[in-house]
LOMI-859380 format. One record per atom (N, C-alpha, C): residue number from 1; residue in one letter; chain; x, y, z. Coordinates in steps of 0.1 Angstrom, whole numbers, padded with zeros to 4 digits. Layout:
BEGIN
NUM|a|A|X|Y|Z
...
***
This chain:
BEGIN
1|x|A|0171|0275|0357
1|x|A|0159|0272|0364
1|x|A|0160|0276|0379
2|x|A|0171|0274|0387
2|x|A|0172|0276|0396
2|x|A|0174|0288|0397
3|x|A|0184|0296|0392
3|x|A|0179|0311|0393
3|x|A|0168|0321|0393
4|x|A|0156|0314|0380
4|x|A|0143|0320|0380
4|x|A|0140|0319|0394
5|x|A|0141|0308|0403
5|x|A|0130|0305|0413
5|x|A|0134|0309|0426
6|x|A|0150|0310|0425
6|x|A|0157|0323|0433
6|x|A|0149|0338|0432
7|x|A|0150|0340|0420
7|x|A|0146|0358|0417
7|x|A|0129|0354|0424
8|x|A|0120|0346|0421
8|x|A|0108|0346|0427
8|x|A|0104|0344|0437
9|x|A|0118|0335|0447
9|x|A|0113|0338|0462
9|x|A|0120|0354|0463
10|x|A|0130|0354|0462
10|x|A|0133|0369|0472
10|x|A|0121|0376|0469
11|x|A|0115|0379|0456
11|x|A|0102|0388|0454
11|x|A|0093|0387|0464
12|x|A|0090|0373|0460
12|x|A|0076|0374|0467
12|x|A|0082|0378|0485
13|x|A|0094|0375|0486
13|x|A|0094|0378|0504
13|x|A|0097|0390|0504
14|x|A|0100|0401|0496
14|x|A|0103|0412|0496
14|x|A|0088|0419|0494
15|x|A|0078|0412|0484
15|x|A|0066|0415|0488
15|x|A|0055|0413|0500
16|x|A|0061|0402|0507
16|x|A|0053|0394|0520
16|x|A|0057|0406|0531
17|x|A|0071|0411|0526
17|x|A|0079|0420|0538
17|x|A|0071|0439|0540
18|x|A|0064|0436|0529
18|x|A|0057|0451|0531
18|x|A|0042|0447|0526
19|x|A|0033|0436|0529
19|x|A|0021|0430|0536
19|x|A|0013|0428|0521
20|x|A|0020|0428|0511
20|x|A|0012|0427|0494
20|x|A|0013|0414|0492
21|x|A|0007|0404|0502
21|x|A|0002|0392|0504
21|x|A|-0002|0386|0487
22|x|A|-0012|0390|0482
22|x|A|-0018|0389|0466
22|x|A|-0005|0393|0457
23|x|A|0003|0398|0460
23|x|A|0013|0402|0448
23|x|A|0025|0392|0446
24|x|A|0027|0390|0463
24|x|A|0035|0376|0462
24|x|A|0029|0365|0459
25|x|A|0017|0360|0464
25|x|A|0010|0349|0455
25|x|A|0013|0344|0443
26|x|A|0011|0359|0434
26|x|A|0008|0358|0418
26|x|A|0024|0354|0415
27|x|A|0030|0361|0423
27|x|A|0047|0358|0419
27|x|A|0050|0343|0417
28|x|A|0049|0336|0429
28|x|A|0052|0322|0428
28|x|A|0040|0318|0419
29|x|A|0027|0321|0415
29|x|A|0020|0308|0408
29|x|A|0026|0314|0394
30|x|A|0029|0324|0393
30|x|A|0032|0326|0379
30|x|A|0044|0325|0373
31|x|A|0056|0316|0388
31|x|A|0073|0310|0384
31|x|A|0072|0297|0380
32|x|A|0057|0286|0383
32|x|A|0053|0278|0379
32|x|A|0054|0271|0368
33|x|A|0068|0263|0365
33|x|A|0068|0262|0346
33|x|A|0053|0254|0342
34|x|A|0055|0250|0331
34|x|A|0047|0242|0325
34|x|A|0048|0230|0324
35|x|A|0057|0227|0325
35|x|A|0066|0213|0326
35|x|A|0066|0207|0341
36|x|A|0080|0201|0341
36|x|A|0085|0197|0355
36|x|A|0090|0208|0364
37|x|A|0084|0210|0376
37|x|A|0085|0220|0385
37|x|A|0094|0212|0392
38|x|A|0104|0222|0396
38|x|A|0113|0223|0408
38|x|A|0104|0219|0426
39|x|A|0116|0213|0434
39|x|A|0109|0217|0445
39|x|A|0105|0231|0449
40|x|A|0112|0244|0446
40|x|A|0110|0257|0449
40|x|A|0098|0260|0444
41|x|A|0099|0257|0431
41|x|A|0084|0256|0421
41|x|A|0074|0253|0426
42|x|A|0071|0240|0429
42|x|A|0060|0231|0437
42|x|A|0058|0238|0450
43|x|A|0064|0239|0457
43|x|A|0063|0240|0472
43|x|A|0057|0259|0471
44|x|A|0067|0266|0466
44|x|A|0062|0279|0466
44|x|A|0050|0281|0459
45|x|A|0048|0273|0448
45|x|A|0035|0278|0440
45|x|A|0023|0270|0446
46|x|A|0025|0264|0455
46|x|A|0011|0253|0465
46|x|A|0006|0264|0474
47|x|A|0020|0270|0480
47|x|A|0016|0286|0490
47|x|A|0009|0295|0482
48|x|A|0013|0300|0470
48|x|A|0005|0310|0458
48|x|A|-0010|0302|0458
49|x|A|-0014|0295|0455
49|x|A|-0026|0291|0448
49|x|A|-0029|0293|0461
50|x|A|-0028|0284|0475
50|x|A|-0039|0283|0492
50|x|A|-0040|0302|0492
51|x|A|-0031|0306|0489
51|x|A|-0035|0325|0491
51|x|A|-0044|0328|0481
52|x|A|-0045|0326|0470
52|x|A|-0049|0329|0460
52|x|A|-0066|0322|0458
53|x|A|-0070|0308|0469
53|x|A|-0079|0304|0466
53|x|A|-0083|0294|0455
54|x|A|-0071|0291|0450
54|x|A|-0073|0280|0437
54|x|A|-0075|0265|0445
55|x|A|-0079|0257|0434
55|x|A|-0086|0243|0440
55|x|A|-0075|0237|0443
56|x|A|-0081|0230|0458
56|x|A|-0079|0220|0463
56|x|A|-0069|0209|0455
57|x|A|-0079|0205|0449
57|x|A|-0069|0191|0442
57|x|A|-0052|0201|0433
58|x|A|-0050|0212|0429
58|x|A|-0042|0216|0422
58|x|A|-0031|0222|0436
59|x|A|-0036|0226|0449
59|x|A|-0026|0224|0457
59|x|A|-0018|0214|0464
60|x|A|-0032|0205|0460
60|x|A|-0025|0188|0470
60|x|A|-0014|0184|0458
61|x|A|-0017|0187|0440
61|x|A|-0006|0182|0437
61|x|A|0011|0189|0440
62|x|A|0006|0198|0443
62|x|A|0020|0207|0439
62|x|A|0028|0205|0454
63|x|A|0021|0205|0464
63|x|A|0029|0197|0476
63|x|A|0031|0180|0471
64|x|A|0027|0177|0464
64|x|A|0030|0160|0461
64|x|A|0044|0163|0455
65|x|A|0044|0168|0446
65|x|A|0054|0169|0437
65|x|A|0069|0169|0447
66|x|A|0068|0187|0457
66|x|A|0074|0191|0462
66|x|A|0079|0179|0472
67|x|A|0071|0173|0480
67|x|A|0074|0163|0488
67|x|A|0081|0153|0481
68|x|A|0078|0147|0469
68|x|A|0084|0137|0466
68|x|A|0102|0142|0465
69|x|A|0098|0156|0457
69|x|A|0113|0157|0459
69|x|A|0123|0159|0469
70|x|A|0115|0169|0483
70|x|A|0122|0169|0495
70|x|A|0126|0155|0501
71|x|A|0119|0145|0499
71|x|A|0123|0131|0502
71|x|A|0134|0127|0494
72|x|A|0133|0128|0485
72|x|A|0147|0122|0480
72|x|A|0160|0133|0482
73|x|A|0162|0144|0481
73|x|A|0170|0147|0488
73|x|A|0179|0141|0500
74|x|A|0163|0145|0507
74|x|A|0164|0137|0522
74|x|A|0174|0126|0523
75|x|A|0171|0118|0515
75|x|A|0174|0099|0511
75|x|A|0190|0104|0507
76|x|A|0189|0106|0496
76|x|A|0204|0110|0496
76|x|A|0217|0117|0503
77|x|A|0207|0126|0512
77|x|A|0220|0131|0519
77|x|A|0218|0122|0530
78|x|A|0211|0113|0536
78|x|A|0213|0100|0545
78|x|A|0223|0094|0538
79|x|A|0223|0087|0527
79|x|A|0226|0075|0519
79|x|A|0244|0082|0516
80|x|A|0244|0089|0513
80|x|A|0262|0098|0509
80|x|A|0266|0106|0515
81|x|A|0280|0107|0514
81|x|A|0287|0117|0520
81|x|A|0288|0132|0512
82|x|A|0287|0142|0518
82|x|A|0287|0152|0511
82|x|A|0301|0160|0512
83|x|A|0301|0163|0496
83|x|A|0315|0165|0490
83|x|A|0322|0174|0504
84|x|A|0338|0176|0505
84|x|A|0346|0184|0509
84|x|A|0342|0202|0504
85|x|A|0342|0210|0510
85|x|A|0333|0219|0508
85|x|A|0348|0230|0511
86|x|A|0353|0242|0504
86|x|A|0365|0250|0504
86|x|A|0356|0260|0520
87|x|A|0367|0262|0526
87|x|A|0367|0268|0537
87|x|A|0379|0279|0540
88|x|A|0375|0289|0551
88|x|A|0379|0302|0549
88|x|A|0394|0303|0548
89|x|A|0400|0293|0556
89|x|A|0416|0298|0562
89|x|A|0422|0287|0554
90|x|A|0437|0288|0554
90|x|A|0445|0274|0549
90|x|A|0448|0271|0560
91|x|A|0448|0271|0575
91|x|A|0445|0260|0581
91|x|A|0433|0256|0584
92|x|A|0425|0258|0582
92|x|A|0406|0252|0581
92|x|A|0407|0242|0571
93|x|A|0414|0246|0556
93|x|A|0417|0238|0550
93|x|A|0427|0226|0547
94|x|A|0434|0230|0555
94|x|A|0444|0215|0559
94|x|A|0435|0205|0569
95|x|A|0429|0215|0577
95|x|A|0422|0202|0590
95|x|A|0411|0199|0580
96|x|A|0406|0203|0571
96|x|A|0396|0199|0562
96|x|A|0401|0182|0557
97|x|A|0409|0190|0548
97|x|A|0420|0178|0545
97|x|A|0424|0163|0549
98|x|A|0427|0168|0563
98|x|A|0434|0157|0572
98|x|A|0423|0145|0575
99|x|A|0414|0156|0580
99|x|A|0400|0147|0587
99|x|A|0387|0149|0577
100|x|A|0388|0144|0563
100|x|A|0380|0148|0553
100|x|A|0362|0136|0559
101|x|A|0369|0127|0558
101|x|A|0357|0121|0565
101|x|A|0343|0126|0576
102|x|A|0352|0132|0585
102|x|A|0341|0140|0596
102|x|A|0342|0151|0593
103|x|A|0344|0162|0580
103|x|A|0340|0171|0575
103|x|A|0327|0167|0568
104|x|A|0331|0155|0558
104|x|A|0319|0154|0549
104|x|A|0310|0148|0556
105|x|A|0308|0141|0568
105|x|A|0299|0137|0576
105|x|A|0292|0144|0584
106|x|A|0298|0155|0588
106|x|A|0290|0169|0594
106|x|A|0281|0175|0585
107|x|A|0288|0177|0570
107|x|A|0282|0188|0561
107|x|A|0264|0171|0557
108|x|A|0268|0159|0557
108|x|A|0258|0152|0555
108|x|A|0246|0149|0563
109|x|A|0252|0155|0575
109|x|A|0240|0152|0586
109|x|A|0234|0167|0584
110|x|A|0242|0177|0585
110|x|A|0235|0193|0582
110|x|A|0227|0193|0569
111|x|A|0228|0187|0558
111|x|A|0219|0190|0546
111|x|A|0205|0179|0551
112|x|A|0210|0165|0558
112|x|A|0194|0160|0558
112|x|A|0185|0164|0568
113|x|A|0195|0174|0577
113|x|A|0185|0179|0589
113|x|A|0178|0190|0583
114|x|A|0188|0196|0572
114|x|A|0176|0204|0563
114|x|A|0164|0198|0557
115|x|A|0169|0188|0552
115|x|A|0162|0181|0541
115|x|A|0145|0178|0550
116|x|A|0150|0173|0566
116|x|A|0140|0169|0573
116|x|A|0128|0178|0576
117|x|A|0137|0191|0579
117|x|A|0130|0209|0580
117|x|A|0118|0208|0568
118|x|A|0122|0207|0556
118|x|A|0115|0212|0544
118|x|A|0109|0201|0545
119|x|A|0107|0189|0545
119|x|A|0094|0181|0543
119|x|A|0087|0181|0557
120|x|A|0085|0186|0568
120|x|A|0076|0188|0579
120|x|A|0068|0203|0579
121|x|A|0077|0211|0566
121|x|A|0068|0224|0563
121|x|A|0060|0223|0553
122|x|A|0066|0214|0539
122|x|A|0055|0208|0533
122|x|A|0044|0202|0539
123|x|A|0042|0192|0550
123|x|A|0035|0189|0554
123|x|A|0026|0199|0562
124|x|A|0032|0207|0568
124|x|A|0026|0215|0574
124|x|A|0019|0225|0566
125|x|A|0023|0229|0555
125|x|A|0012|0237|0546
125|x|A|0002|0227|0540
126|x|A|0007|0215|0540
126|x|A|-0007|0201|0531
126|x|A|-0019|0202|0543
127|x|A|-0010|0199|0560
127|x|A|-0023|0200|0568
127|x|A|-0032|0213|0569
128|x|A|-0024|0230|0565
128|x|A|-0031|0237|0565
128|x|A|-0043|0238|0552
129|x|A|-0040|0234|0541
129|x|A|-0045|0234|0531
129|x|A|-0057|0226|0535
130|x|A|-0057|0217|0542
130|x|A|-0072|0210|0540
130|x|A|-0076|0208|0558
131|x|A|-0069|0219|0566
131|x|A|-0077|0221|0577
131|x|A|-0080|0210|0587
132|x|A|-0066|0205|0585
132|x|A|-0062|0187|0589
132|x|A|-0061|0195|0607
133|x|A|-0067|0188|0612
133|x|A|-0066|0185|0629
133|x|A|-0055|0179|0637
134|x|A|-0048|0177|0627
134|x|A|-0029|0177|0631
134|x|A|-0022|0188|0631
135|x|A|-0027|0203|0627
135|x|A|-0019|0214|0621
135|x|A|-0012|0216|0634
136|x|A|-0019|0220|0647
136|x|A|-0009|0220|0658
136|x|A|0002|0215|0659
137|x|A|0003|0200|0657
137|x|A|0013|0188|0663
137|x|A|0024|0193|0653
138|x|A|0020|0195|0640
138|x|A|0026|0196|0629
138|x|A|0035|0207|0634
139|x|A|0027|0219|0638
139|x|A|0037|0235|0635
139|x|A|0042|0231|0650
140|x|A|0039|0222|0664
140|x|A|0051|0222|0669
140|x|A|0064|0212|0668
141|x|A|0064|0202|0663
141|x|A|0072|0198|0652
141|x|A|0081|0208|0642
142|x|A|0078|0210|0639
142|x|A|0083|0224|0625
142|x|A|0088|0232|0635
143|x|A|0085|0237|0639
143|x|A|0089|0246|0652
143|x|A|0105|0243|0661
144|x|A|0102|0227|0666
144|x|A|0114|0222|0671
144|x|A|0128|0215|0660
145|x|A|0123|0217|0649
145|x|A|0133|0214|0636
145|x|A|0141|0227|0630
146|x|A|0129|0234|0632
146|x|A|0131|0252|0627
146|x|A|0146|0255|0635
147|x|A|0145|0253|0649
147|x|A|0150|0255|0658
147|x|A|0167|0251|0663
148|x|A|0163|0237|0656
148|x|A|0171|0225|0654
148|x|A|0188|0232|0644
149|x|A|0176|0238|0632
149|x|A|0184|0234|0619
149|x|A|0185|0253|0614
150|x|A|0179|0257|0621
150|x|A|0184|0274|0623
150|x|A|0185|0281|0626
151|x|A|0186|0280|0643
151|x|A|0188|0283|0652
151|x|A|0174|0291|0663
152|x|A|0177|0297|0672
152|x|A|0162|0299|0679
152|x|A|0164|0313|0674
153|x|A|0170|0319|0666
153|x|A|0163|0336|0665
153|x|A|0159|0333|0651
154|x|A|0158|0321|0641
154|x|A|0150|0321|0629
154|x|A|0139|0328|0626
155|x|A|0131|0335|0617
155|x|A|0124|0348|0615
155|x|A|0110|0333|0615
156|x|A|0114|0323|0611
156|x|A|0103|0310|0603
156|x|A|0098|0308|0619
157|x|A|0107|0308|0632
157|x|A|0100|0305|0643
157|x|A|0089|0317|0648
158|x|A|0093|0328|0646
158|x|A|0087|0340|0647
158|x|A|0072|0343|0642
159|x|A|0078|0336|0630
159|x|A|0061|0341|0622
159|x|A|0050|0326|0623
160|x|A|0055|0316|0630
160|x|A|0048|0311|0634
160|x|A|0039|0312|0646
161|x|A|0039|0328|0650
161|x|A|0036|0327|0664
161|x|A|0031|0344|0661
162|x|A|0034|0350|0650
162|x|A|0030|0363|0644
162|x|A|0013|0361|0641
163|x|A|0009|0372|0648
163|x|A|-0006|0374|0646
163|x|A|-0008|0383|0639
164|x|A|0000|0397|0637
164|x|A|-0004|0406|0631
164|x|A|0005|0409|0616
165|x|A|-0001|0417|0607
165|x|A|0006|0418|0595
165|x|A|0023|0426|0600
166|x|A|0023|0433|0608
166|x|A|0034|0444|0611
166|x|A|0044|0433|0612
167|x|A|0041|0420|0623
167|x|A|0055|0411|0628
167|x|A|0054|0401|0615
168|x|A|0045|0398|0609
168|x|A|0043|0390|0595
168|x|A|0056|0392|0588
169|x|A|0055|0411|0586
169|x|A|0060|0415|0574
169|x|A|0077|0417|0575
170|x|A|0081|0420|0594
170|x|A|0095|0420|0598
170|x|A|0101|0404|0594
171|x|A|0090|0394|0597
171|x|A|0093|0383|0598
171|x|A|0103|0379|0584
172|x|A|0092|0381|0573
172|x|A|0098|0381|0559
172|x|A|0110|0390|0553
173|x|A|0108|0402|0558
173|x|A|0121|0413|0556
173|x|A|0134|0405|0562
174|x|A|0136|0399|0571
174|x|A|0146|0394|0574
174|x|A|0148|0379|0566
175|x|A|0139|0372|0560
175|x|A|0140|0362|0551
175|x|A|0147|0364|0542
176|x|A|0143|0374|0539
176|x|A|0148|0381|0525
176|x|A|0161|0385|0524
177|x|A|0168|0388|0537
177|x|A|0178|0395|0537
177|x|A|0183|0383|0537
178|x|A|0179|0369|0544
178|x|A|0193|0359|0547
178|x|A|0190|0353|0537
179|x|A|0181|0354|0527
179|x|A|0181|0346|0509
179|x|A|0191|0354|0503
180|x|A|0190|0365|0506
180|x|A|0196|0377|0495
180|x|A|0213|0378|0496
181|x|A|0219|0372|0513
181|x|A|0231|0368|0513
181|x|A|0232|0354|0513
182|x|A|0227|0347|0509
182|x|A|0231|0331|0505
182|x|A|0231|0334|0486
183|x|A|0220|0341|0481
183|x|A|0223|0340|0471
183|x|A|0237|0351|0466
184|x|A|0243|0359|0472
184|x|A|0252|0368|0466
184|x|A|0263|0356|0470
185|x|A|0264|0344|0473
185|x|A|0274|0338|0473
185|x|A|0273|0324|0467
186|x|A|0261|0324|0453
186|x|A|0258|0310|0451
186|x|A|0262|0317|0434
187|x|A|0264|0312|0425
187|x|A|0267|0307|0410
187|x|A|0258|0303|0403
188|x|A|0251|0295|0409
188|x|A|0244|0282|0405
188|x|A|0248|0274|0389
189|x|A|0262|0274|0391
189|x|A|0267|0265|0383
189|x|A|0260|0250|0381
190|x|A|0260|0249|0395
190|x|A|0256|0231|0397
190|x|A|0239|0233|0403
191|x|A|0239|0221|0407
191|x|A|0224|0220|0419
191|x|A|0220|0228|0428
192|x|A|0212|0238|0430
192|x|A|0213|0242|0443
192|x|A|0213|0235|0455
193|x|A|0221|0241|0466
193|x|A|0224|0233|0474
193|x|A|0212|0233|0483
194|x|A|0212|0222|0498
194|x|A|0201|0226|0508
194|x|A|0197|0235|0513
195|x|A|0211|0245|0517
195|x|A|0213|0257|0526
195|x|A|0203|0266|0514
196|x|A|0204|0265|0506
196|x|A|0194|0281|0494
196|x|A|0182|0272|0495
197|x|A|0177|0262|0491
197|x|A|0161|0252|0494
197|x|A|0158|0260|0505
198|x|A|0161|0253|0515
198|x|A|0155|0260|0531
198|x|A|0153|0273|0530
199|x|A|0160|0283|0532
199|x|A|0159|0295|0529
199|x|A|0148|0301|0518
200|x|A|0149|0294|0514
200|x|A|0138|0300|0496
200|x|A|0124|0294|0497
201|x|A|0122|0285|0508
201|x|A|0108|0280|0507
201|x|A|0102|0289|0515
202|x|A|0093|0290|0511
202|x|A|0084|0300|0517
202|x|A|0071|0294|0532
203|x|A|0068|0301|0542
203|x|A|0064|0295|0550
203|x|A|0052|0304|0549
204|x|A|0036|0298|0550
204|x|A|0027|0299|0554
204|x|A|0019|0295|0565
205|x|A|0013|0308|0573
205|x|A|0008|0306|0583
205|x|A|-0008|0302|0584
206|x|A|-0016|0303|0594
206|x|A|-0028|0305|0599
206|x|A|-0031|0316|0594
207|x|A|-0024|0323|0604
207|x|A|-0025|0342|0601
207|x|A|-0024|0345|0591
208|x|A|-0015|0343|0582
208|x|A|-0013|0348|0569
208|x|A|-0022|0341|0555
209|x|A|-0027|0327|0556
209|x|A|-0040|0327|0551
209|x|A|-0052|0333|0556
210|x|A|-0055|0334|0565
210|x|A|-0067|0341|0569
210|x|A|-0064|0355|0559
211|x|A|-0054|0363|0562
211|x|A|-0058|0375|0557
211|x|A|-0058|0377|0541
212|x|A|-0047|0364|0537
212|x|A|-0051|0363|0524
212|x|A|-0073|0363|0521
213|x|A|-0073|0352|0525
213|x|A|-0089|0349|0525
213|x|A|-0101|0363|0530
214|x|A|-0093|0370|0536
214|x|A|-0101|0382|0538
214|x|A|-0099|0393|0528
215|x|A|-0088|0397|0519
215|x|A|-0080|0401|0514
215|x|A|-0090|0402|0497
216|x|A|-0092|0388|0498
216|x|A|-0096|0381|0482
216|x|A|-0118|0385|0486
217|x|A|-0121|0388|0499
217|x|A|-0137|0390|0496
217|x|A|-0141|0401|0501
***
């Protein structure tokens, strides 16, 4: 599961990255199981349908979904310590070791500051969706988390501020590239972790629904 929805974001950003807005759409509504959807699922396929023009009530659920799940993450990586995590050197991993506590308490505050990231972008695509008069407060919010939790050259701060398809589509090209090295080092044996969530949700703009919306008449 988690792999399908890997293969569907890099697409669709590899499609967002050369301006085939409608192609990436169809990608995410069509990774959409039938069943129980993933957060990647929900969250990305809420962005597919607002481009795509599908109803209202079928995007508010798919951000519900999404949300409920970015919250419990959330809650969890507050509530636990996150495991000891293998690191590059054997002395990294002796001081891992020694001081396992404030390793796993770093790696726990870094997953819920993700966790925090991805529920203020859900939100922030829910207020775009229904043209909520918070969307400002919201994308500067998003903005100062963005910032927070991946630094200030993030492509997500960029294309929040992208007016035209050309910086749109650099914006995404480079998404793609830092999904495309998180995943050449994931397995997905187990759960995917926060670090591939953040990265794989997809961000929609102003700009980038408008042209969808121009795009579709």
């Amino acid at each position: 599961m988690a792999a399908k929805a890997a293969k569907a974001a890099l697409s669709a950003f590899e499609c967002l990255s050369k301006g085939a807005l409608r192609e990436a759409a169809k990608i995410w509504v069509n990774a959409i199981p039938c069943r129980e959807a993933s957060l990647l699922d929900s969250g990305n396929g809420a962005i597919g349908m607002m481009m795509l023009g599908h109803e209202p009530e079928d995007v508010a659920r798919l951000l519900d979904g999404a949300e409920a799940q970015a919250a419990s993450l959330a809650d969890a990586a507050a509530l636990s310590l996150a495991p000891l995590r293998a690191t590059s050197t054997g002395h990294h991993f002796r001081l891992a070791a020694k001081h396992a506590d404030a390793f796993a308490r770093a790696g726990a505050k870094r997953d819920s500051l993700l966790c925090s990231t991805m529920l203020t972008q859900i939100g922030f695509h829910r207020d775009l969706a229904s043209s909520s008069s918070c969307l400002p407060q919201r994308g500067e919010h998003l903005r100062d988390q963005l910032m927070e939790s991946l630094g200030k050259s993030a492509p997500e701060i960029a294309l929040l501020d992208a007016g035209d398809q050309a910086t749109i589509g650099q914006c995404y090209a480079l998404k793609a590239e830092r999904l495309r090295t998180i995943l050449g080092a994931s397995t997905f044996n187990s759960q995917p972790d926060h670090e591939f969530l953040a990265a794989a949700l997809g961000l929609l703009t102003p700009a980038m629904l408008a042209t969808a919306r121009a795009q579709r008449d």
